[in-house]
Every structure is written in structure tokens, then in C-alpha cells.
C-alpha positions, 0 to 999 in steps of 0.5 A: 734061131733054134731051126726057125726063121724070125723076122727080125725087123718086128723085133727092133733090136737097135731100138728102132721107134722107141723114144729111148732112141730118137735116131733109130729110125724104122728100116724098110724091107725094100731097096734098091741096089747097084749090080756088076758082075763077069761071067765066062763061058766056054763050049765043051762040044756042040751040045754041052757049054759051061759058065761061071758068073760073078755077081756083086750087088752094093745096097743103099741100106745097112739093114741086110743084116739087121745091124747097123750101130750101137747096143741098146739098153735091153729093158727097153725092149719090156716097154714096146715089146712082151711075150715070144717078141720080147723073148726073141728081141732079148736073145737076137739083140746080142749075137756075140760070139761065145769065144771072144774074150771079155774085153772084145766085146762090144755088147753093152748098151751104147757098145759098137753092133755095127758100122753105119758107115758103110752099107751092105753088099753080097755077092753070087758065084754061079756054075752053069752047064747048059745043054743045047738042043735044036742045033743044026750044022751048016753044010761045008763047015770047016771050021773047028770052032763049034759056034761056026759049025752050028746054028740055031742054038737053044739053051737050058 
């Protein structure tokens, strides 16, 4: 927010551990998460090879991102929260987009933040160029195939 990084946890913004909200549990900072990807890779000459990957991870938590229900009743954050806290909590409580019409927004207490019925998921789209040193090339190769000719590669 305004260039700096808050933790949004400390700030709960779903009313996580306020008596208010008996179903808004404590999230924890750790998960674990089920990985899958496919990757390409293809050998521009014996000492240049590129890659592209794709990696998609599905979490068991919601909490990615720090939404996951509804609206809370913003003065509630002045019982369990004060100061740059309480500030903070009040402003990134409600991140709704300034261009919605009235009647989209879901941002009074009670009022739709998230989707609890779905968790999270991200994904990761890599490039890599690899240079490989070390190669030597097997006497009598014939082949045109680079991963024939050669041996012993190192990659970076």
C-alpha cells in the first residue's frame, strides 16, 4: 500500500478471532500444495539449449490472498485493533474496485469478499537458456542429432 509491503494477516480483515465472527478462524502462513507442470526443451546447438516450463500449484487454503468470505462490520476492527493496525485494517478491508457501479458492489458487512468454496491456485510460466560447458564430442559421430554427437554435458 502506497509502496509498502503490510502483512495482512496481523490485520484481520475477515475478522479472524473477533467474537463478532465465531466462524472466522485464525489462517496459518503455511500450506501445503499439490504441483503438476510440462516443460519443453529444445537443443539450438551443442552449447545453447532453451526451455519453457509450466507449473501450476493448487493450495489447501483460501488464504492466498487474504479473502475468503464475507464483509465485516468495519467498527469492529477499533475493539481488537488501534493505531497504523487499525488504519491499515480499515483501508485493506475493502479493496474494491473504483470503477464498479454501485449496485456491483459487495462491500457492506455481510456483503460477498470472496469464495470459500473454492481454494487457491497459481501458476509459473518459465524461459530458460542453458549454456553447457564440458561437452566433448564422441569420435565417429555421424548423427545430426547434437545429443548423439556429444557427451558429458553441464548445464546452467
Amino acid at each position: 500500500m502506497n509502496g509498502q509491503w503490510i502483512d495482512l494477516r496481523p490485520l484481520p480483515t475477515e475478522g479472524e478471532g473477533f467474537a463478532e465472527y465465531p466462524n472466522s478462524k485464525e489462517y496459518s502462513l503455511n500450506q501445503l500444495n499439490l504441483s503438476y507442470g510440462f516443460g519443453l526443451a529444445y537443443e539450438i546447438s551443442p552449447k545453447l539449449d532453451i526451455k519453457i516450463e509450466y507449473v501450476s500449484r493448487i493450495l489447501f487454503t483460501d488464504y492466498l490472498d487474504d479473502v475468503h468470505g464475507r464483509y465485516i462490520d468495519p467498527s469492529v476492527f477499533s475493539k481488537y485493533l488501534s493505531g497504523t493496525q487499525l488504519a491499515d485494517a480499515l483501508i485493506l478491508n475493502d479493496r474494491g474496485r473504483p470503477d464498479a457501479l454501485p449496485n456491483q458492489n459487495t462491500n457492506q458487512p455481510g456483503g460477498i469478499r470472496g469464495d470459500p468454496n473454492d481454494n487457491d491456485s497459481y501458476f509459473s510460466i518459465n524461459i530458460k537458456i542453458g549454456y553447457i560447458i564440458g561437452r566433448q564430442k564422441i569420435s565417429g559421430g555421424h548423427s545430426k542429432k547434437f545429443r548423439n554427437q556429444y557427451r558429458s554435458p553441464i548445464r546452467f
